[in-house]
VOKEPA-938738 format. One record per atom (N, C-alpha, C): residue in three letters; atom name; x, y negated, z. Coordinates in steps of 0.02 Angstrom, whole numbers, plus 32768, in hexadecimal, padded with zeros to 4 digits. Example, Ala and Ser with C-alpha at 12.3 -4.5 7.8 and 13.67 -1.06 7.14 Angstrom:
{"Ala","N",{8294,811C,8186}}
{"Ala","CA",{8267,80E1,8186}}
{"Ala","C",{8294,80A5,8186}}
{"Ser","N",{8282,8070,8162}}
{"Ser","CA",{82AC,8035,8165}}
{"Ser","C",{8285,7FFE,818A}}
//
This chain:
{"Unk","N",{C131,B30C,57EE}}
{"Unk","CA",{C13B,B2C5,57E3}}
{"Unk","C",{C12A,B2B5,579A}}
{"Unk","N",{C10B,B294,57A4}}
{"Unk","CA",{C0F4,B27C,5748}}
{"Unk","C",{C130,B265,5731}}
{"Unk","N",{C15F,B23C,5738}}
{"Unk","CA",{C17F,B216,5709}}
{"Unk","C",{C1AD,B259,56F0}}
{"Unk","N",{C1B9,B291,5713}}
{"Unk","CA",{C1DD,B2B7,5707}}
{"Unk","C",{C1C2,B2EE,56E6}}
{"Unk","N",{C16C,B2E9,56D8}}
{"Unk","CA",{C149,B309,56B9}}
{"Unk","C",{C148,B2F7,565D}}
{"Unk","N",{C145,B2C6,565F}}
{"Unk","CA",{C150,B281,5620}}
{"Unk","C",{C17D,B2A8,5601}}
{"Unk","N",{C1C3,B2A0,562F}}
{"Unk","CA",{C1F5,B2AA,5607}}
{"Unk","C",{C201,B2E2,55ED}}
{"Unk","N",{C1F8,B31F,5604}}
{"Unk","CA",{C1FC,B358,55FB}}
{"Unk","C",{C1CB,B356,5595}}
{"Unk","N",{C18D,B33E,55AF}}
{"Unk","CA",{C168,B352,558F}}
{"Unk","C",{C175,B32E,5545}}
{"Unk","N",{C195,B2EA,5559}}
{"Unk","CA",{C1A7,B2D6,550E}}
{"Unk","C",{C1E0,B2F5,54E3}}
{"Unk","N",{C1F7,B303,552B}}
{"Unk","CA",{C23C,B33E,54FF}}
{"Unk","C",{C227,B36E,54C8}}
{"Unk","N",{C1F5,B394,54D9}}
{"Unk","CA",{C1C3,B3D4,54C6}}
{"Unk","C",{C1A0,B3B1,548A}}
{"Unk","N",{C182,B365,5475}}
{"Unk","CA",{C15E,B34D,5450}}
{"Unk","C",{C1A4,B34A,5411}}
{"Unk","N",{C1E0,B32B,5437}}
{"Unk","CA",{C201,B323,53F5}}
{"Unk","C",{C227,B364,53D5}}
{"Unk","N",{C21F,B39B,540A}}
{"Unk","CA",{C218,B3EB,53DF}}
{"Unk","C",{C1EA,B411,53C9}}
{"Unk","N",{C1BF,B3E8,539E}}
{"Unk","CA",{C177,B3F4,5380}}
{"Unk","C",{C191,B432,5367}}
{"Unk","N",{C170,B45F,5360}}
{"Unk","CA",{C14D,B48D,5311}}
{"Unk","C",{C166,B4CA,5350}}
{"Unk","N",{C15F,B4FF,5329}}
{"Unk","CA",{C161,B558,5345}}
{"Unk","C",{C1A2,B581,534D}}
{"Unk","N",{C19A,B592,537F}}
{"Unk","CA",{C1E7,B5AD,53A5}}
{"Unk","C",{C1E6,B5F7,53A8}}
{"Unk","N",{C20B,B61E,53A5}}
{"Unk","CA",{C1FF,B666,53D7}}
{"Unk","C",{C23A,B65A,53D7}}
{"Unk","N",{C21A,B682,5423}}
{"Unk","CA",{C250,B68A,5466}}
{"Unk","C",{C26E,B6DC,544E}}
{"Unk","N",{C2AD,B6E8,5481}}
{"Unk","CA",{C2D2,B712,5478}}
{"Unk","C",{C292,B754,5485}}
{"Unk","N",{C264,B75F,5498}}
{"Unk","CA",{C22D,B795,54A9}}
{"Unk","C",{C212,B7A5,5460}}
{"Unk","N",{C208,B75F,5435}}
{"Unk","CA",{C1DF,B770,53FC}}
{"Unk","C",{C19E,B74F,53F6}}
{"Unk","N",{C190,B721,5442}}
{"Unk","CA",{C154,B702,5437}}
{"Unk","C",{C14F,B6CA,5421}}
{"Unk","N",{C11B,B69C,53FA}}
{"Unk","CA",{C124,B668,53E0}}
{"Unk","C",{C114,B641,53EF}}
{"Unk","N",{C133,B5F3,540D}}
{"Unk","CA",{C11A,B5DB,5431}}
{"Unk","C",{C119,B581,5402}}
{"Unk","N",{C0D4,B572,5412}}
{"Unk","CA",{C0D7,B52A,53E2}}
{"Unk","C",{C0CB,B4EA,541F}}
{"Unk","N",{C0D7,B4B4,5409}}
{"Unk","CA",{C0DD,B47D,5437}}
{"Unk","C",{C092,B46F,5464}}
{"Unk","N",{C09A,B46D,547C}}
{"Unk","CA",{C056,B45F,54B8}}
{"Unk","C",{C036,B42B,5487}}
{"Unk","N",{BFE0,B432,548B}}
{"Unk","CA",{BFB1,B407,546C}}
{"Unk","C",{BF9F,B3CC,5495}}
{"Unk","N",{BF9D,B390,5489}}
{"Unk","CA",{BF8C,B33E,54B0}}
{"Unk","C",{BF58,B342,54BC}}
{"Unk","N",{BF30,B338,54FA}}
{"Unk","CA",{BEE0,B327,54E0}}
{"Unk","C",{BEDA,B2F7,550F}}
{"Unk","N",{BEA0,B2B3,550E}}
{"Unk","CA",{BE9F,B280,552F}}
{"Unk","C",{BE42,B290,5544}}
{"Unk","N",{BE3A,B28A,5591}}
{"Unk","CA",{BE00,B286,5599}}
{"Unk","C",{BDE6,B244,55BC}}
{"Unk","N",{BDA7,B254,55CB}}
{"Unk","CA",{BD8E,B214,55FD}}
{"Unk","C",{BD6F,B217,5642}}
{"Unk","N",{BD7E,B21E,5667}}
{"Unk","CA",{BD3E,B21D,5696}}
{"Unk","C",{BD23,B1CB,56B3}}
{"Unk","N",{BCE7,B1D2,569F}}
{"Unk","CA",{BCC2,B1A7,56A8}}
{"Unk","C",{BC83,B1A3,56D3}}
{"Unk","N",{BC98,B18D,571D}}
{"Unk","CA",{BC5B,B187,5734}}
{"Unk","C",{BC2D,B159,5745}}
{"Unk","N",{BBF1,B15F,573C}}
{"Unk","CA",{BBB5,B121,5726}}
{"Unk","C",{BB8B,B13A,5765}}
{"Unk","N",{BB75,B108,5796}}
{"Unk","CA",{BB44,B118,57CA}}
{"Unk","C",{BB54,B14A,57F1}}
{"Unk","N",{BB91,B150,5808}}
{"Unk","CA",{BB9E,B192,582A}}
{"Unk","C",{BB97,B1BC,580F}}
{"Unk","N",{BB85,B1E4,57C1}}
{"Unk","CA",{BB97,B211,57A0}}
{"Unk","C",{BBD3,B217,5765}}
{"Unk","N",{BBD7,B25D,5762}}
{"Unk","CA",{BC26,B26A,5732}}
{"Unk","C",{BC06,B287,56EA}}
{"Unk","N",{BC0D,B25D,56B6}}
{"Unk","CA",{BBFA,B271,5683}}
{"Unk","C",{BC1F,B2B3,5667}}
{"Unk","N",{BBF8,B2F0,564D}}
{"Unk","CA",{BC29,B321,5654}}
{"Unk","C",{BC0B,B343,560F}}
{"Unk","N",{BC2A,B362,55B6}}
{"Unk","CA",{BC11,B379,5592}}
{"Unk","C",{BC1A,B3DD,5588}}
{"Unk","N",{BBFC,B3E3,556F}}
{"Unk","CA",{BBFC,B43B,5568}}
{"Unk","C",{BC10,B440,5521}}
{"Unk","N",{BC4D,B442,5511}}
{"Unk","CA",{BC6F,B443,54D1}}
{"Unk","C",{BC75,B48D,54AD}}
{"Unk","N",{BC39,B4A4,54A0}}
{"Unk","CA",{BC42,B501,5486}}
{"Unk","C",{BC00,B4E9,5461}}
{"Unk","N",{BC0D,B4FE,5413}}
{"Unk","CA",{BBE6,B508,53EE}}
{"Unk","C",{BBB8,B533,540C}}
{"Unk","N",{BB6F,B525,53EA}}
{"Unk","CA",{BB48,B55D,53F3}}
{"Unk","C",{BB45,B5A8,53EC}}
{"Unk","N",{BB75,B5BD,53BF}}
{"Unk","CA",{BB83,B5F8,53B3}}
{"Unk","C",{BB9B,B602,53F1}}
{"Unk","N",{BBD0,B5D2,5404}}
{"Unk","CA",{BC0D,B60A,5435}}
{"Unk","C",{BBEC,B5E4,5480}}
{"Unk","N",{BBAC,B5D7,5494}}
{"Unk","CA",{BB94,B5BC,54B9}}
{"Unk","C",{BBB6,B5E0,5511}}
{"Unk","N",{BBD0,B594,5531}}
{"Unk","CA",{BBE4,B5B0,556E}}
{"Unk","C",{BBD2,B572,55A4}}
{"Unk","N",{BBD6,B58F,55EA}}
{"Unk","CA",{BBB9,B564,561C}}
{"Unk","C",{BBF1,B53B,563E}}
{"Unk","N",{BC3A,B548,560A}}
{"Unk","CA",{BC78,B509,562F}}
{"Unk","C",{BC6C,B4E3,5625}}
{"Unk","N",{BC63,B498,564A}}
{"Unk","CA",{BC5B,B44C,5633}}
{"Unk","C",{BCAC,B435,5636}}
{"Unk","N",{BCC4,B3EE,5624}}
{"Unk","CA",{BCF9,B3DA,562B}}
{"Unk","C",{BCDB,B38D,561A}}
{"Unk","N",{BD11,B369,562A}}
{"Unk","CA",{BCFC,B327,5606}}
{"Unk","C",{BD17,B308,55C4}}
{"Unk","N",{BCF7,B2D9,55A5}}
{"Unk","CA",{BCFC,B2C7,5567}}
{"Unk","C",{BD49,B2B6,5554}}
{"Unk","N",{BD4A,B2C5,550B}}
{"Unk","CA",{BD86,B2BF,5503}}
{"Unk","C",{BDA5,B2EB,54CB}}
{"Unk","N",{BDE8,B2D7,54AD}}
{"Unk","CA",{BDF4,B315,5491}}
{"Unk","C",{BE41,B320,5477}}
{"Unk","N",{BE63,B342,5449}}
{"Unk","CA",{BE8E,B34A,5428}}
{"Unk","C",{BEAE,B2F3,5400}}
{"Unk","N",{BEE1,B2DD,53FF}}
{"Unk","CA",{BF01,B2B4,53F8}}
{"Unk","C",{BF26,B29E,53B5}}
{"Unk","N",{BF0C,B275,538D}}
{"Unk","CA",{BF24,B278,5351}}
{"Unk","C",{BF66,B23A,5343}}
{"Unk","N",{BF93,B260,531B}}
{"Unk","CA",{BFE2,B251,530A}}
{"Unk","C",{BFD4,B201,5309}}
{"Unk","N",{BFFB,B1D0,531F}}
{"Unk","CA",{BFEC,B18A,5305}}
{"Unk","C",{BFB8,B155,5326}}
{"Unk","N",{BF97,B186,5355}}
{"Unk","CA",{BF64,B166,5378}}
{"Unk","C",{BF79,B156,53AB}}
{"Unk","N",{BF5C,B11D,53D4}}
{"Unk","CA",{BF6F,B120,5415}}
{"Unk","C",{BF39,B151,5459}}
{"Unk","N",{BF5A,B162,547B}}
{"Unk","CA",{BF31,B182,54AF}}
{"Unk","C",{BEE7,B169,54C2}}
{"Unk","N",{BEE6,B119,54DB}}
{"Unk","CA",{BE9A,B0F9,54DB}}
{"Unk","C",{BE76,B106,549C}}
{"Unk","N",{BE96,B0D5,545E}}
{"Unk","CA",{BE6B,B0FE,541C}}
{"Unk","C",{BE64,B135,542E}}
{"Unk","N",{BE84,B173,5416}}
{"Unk","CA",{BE62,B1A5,5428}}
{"Unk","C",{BE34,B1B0,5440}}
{"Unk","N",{BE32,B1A9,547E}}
{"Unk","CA",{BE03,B1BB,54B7}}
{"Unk","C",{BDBA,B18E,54A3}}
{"Unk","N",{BDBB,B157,54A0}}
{"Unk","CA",{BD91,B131,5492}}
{"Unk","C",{BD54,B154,5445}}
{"Unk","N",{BD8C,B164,540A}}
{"Unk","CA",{BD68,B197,53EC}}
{"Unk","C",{BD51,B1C4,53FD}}
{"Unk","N",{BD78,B1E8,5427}}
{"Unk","CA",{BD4B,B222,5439}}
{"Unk","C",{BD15,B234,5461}}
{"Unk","N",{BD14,B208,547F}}
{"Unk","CA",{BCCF,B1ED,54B1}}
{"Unk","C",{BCB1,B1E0,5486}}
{"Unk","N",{BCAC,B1AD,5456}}
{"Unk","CA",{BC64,B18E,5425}}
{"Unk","C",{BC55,B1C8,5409}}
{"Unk","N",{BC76,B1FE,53E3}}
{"Unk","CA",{BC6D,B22E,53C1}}
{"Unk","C",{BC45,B255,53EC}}
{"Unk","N",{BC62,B265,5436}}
{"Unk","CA",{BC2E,B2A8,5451}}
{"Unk","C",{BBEB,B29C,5477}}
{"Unk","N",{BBFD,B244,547B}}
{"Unk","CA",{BBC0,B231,54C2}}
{"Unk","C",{BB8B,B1E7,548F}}
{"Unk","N",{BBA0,B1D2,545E}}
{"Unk","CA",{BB92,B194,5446}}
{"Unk","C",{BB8C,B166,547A}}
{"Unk","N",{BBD0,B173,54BB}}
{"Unk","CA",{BBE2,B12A,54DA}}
{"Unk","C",{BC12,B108,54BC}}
{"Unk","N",{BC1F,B0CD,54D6}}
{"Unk","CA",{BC5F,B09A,54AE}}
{"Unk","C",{BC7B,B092,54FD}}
{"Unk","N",{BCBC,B09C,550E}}
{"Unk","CA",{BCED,B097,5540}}
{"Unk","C",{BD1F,B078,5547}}
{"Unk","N",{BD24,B04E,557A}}
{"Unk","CA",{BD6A,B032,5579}}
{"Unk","C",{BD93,B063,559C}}
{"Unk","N",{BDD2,B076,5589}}
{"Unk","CA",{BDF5,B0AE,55A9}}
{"Unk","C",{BE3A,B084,55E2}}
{"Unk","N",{BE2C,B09D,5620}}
{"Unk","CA",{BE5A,B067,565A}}
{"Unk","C",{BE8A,B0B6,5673}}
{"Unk","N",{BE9F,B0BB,56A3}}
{"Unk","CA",{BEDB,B0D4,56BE}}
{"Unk","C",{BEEB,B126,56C3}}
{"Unk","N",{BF25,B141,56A1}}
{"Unk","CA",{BF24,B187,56B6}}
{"Unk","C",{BF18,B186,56EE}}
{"Unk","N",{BED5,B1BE,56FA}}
{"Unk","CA",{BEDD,B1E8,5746}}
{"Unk","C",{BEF2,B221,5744}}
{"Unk","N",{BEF2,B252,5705}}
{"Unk","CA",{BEFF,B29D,572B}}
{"Unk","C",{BF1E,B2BB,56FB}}
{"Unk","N",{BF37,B2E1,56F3}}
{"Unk","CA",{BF7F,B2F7,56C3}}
{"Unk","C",{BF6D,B357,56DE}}
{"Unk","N",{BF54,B373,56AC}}
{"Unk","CA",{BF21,B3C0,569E}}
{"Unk","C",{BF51,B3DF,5674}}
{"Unk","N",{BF75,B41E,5687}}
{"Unk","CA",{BF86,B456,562F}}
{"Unk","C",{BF6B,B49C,5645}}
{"Unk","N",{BF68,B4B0,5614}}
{"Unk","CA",{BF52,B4FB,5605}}
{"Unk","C",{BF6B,B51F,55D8}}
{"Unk","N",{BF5D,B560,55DE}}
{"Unk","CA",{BF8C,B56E,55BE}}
{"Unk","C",{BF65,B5BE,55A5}}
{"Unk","N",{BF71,B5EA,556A}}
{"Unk","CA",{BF5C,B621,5559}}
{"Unk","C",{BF90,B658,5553}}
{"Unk","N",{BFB0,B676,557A}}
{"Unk","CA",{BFDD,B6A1,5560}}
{"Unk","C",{BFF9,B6D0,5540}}
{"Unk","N",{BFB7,B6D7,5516}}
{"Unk","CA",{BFB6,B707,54E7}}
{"Unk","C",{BFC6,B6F8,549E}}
{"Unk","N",{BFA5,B6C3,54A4}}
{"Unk","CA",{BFB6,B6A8,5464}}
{"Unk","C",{BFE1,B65C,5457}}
{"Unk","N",{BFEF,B646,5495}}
{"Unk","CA",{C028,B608,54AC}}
{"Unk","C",{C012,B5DD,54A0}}
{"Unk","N",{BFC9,B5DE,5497}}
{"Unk","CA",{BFB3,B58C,5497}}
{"Unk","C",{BFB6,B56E,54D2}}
{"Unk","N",{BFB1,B528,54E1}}
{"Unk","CA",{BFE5,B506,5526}}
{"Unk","C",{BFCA,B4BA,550F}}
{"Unk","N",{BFA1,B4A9,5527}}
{"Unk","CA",{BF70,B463,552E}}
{"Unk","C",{BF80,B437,557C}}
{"Unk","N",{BF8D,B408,5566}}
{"Unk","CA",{BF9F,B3D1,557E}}
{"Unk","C",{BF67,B38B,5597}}
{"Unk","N",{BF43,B387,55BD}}
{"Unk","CA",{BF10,B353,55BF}}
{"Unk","C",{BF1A,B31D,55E2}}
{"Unk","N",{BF0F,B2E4,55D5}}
{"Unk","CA",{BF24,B2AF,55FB}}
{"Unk","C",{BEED,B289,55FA}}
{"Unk","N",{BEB0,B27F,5652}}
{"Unk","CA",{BE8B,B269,5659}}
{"Unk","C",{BE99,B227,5667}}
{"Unk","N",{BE69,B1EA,5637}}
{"Unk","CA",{BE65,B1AB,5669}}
{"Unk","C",{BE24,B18F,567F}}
{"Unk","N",{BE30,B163,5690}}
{"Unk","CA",{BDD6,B142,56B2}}
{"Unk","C",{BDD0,B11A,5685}}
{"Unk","N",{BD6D,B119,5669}}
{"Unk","CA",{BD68,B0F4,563D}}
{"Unk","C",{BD2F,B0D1,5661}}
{"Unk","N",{BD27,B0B0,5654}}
{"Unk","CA",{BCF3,B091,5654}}
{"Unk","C",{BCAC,B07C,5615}}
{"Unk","N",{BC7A,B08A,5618}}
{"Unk","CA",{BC44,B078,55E9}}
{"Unk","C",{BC29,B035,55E1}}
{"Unk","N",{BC2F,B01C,558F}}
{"Unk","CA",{BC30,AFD3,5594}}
{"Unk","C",{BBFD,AFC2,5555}}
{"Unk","N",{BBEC,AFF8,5528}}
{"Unk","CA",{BBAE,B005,551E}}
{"Unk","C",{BB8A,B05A,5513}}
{"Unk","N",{BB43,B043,5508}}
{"Unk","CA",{BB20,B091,5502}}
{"Unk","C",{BB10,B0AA,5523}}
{"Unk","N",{BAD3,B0E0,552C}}
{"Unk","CA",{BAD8,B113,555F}}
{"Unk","C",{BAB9,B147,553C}}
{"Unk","N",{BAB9,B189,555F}}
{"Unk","CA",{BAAD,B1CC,5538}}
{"Unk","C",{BA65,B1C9,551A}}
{"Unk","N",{BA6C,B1E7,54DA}}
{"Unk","CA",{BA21,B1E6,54C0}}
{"Unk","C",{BA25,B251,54B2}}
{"Unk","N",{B9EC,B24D,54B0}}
{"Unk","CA",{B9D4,B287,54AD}}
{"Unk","C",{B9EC,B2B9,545C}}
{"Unk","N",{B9DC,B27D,5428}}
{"Unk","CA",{B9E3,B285,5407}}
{"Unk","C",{BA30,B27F,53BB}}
{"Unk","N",{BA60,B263,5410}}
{"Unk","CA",{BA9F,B26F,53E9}}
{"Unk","C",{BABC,B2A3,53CE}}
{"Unk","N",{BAE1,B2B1,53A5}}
{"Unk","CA",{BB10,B2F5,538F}}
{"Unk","C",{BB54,B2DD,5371}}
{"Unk","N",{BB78,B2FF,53A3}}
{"Unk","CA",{BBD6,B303,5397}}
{"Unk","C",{BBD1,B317,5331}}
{"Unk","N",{BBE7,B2EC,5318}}
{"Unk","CA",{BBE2,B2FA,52DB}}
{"Unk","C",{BC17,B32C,52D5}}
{"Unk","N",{BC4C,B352,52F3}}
{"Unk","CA",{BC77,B379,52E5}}
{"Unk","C",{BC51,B3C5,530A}}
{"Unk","N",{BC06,B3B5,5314}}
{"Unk","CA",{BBF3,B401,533D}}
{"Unk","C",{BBF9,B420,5378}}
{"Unk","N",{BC2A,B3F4,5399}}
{"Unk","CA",{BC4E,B424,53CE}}
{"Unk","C",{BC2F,B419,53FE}}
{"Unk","N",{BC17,B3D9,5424}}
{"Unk","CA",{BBFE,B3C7,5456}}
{"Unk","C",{BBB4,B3D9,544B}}
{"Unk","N",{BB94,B3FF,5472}}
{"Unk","CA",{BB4F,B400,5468}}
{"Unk","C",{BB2B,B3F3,54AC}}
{"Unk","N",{BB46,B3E7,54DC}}
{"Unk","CA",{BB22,B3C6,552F}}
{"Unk","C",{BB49,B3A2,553E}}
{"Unk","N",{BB31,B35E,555B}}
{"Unk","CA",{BB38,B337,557B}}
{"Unk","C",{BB1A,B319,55AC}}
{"Unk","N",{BB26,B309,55EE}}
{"Unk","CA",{BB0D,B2F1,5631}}
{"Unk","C",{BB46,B2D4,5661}}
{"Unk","N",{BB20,B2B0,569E}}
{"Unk","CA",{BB42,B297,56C2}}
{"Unk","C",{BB32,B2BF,56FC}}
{"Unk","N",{BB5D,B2D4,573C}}
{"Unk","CA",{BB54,B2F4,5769}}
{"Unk","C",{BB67,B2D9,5793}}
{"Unk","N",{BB47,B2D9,57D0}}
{"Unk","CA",{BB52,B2C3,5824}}
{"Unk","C",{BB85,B2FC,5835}}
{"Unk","N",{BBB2,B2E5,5865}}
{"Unk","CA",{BBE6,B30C,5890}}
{"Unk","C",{BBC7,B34B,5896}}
{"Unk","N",{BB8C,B342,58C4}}
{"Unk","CA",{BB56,B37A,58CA}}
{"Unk","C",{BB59,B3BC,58A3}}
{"Unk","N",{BB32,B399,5854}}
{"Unk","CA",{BB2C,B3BE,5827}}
{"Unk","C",{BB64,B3E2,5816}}
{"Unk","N",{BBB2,B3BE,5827}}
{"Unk","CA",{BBE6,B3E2,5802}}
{"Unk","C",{BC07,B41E,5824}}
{"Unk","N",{BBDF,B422,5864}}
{"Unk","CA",{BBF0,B45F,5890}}
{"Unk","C",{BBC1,B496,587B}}
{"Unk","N",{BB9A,B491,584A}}
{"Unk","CA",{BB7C,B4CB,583A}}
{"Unk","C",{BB8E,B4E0,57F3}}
{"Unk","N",{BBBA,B4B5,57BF}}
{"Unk","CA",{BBC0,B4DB,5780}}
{"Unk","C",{BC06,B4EB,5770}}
{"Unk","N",{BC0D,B512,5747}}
{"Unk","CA",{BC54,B525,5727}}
{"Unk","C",{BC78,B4DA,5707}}
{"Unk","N",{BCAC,B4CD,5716}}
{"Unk","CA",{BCCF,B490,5703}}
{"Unk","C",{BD11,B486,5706}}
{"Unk","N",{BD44,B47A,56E9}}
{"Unk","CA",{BD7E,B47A,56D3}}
{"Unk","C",{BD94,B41C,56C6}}
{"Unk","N",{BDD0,B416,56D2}}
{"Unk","CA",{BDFD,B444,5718}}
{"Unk","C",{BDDC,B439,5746}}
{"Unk","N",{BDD6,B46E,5784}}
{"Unk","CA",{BDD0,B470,57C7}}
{"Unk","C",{BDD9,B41B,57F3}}
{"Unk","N",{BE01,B41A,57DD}}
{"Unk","CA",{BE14,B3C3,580A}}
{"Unk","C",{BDD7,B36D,57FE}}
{"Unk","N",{BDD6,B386,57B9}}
{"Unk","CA",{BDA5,B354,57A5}}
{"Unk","C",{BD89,B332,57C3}}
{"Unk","N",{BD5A,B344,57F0}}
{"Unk","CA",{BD16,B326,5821}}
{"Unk","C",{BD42,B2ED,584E}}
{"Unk","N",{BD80,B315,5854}}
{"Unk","CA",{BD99,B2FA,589C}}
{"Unk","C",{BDC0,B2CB,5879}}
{"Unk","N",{BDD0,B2C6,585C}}
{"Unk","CA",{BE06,B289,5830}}
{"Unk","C",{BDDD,B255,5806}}
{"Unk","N",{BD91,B278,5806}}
{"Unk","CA",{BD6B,B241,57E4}}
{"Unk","C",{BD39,B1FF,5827}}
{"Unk","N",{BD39,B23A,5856}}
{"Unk","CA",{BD11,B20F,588C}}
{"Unk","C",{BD4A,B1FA,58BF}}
{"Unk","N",{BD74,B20D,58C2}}
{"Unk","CA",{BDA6,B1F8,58E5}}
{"Unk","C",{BDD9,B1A5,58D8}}
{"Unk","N",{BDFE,B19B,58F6}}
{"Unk","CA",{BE20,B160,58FE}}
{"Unk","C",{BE3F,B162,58BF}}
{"Unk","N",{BE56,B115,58A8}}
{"Unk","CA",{BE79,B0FF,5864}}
{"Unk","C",{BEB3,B124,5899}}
{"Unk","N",{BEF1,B12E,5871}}
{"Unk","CA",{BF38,B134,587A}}
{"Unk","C",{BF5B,B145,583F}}
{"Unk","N",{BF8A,B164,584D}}
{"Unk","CA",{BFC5,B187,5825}}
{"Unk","C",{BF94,B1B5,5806}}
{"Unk","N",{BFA6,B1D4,57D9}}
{"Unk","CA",{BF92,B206,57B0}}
{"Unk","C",{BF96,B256,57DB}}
{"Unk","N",{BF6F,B278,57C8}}
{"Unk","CA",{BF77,B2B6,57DB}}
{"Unk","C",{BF89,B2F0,57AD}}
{"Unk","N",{BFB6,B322,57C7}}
{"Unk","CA",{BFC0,B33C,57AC}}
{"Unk","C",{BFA8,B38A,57B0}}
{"Unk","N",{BF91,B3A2,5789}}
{"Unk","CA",{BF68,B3EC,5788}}
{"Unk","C",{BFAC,B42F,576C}}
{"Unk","N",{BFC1,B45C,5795}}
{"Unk","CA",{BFDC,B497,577B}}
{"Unk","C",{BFD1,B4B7,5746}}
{"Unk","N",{BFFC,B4D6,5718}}
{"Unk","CA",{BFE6,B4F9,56EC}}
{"Unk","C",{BFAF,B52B,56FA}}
{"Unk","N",{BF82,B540,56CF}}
{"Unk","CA",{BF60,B56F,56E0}}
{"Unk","C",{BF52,B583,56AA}}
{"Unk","N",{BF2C,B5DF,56A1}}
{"Unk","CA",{BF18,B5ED,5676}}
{"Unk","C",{BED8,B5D6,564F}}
{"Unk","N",{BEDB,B5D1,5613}}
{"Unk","CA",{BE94,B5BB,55F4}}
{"Unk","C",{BE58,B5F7,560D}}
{"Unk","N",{BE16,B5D3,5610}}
{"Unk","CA",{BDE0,B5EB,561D}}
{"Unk","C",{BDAC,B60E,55E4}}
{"Unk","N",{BD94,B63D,55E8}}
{"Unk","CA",{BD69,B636,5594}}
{"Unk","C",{BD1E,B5FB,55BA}}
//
């Protein structure tokens, strides 16, 4: 149940900073991140966020880490112009994503909404001024049955019916 997801989780926000547990492991507050899925013409805009060095074939969609003071749409809205040079209006949570690393207790928190594109479209020659994003495209349902993509649910919560939000199980992070 989301509302009971909320609550939990703001509990955990207002016990910010680093814990260890009676084992010895250290555990710090789950990271915010706000994404978008946005689909234009029956495709899902989807970016490949791994520097060239650490080059990998997971896509996810745009979006990112959540800064203190901001609101969630800001956010998101930045972080789209930054990785895609679109401008977005950001409309309704759909999908509510965590992950988690257990080795080292990192524990990410994503909260997808639908945006819509209100200007721009991809140029060839954009670049994420922070590096990270280095591909960008839009993919047909089709297409998304053939590549590596995170979370699993995505396709179906992006082509699927408006509703309630969805909610995705913890899972382990992917490299």
């Amino acid at each position: 149940m989301i509302v009971g997801l909320f609550s939990k989780f703001e509990i955990t926000l207002a016990n910010a900073g680093c814990k260890t547990s009676s084992s010895g492991m250290r555990h710090r507050s789950p990271r915010l991140a706000a994404r978008a899925i946005i689909v234009n013409e029956a495709r899902l805009l989807l970016v490949n966020a791994y520097p060239k060095a650490n080059r990998s074939d997971l896509w996810c969609a745009p979006g990112g880490g959540v800064t203190i003071g901001t609101s969630l749409p800001d956010n998101l809205a930045r972080e789209v112009h930054e990785e895609t040079g679109l401008t977005v209006s950001v409309g309704a949570l759909a999908l509510v994503n965590e992950f988690h690393d257990p080795s080292s207790g990192f524990h990410q928190v994503e909260l997808f909404f639908r945006c819509q594109i209100i200007n721009g479209e991809l140029q060839d020659d954009w670049r994420d001024p922070e590096g990270i994003v280095t591909s960008r495209r839009f993919f047909t349902l089709a297409e998304l049955r053939t590549i590596r993509l995170k979370p699993d649910s995505l396709p179906d919560v992006a082509f699927g019916a408006s509703g309630p939000a969805h909610y995705d199980q913890l899972e382990r992070i992917v490299p």
